[in-house]
ChimeraX commands (.cxc) that place a marker at each C-alpha (Angstrom):
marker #1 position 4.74,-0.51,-14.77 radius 0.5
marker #1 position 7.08,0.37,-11.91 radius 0.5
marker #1 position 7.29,-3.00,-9.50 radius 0.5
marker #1 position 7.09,-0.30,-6.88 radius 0.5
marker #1 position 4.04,1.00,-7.43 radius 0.5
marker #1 position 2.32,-2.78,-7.95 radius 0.5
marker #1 position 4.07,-3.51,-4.17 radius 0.5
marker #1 position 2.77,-0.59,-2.37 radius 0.5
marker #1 position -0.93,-0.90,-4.00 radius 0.5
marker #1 position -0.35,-4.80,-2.77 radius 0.5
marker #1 position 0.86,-3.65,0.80 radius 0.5
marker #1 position -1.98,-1.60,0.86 radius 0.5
marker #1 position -4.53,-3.54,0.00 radius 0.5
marker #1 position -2.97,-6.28,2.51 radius 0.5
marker #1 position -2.58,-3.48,5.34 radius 0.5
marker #1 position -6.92,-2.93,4.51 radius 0.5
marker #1 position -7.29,-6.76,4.60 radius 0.5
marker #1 position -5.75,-6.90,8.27 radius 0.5
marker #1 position -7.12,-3.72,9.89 radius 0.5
marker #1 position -3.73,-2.82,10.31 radius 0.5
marker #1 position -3.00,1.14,8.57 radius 0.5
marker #1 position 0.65,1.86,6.99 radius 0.5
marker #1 position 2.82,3.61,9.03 radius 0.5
marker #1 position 3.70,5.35,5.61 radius 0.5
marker #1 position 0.78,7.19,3.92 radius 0.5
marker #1 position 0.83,4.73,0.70 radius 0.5
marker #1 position -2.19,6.81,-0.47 radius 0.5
marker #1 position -0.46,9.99,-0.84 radius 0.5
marker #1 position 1.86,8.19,-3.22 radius 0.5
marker #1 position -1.10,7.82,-5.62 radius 0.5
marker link #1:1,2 radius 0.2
marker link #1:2,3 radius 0.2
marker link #1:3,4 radius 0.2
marker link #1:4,5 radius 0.2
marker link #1:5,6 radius 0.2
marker link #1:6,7 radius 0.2
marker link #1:7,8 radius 0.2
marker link #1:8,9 radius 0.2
marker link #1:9,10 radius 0.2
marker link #1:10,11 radius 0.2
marker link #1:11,12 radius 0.2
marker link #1:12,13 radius 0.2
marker link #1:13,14 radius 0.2
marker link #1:14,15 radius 0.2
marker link #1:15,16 radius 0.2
marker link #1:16,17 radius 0.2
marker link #1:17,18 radius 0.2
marker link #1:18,19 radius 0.2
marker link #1:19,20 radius 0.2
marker link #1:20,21 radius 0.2
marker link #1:21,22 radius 0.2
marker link #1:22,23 radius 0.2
marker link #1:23,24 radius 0.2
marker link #1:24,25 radius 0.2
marker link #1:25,26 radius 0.2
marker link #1:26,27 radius 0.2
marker link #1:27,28 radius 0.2
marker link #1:28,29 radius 0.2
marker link #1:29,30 radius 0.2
view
C-alpha cells in the first residue's frame, strides 16, 4: 500500500473530524 494514499485517507478523515474541508480535493484522488 502506497504511504500516500494511507496519509491522505488519514488527513481526510482528520480534516471531517475538525469541520475543517481540504483545500485539495483528497476525494477526487480516490
Amino acid at each position: 500500500m502506497n504511504t500516500d494514499y494511507a496519509r491522505g485517507r488519514t488527513f481526510n478523515l482528520l480534516m471531517l473530524a475538525t469541520g475543517h474541508a481540504p483545500d485539495e480535493p483528497e476525494e477526487a484522488a480516490w
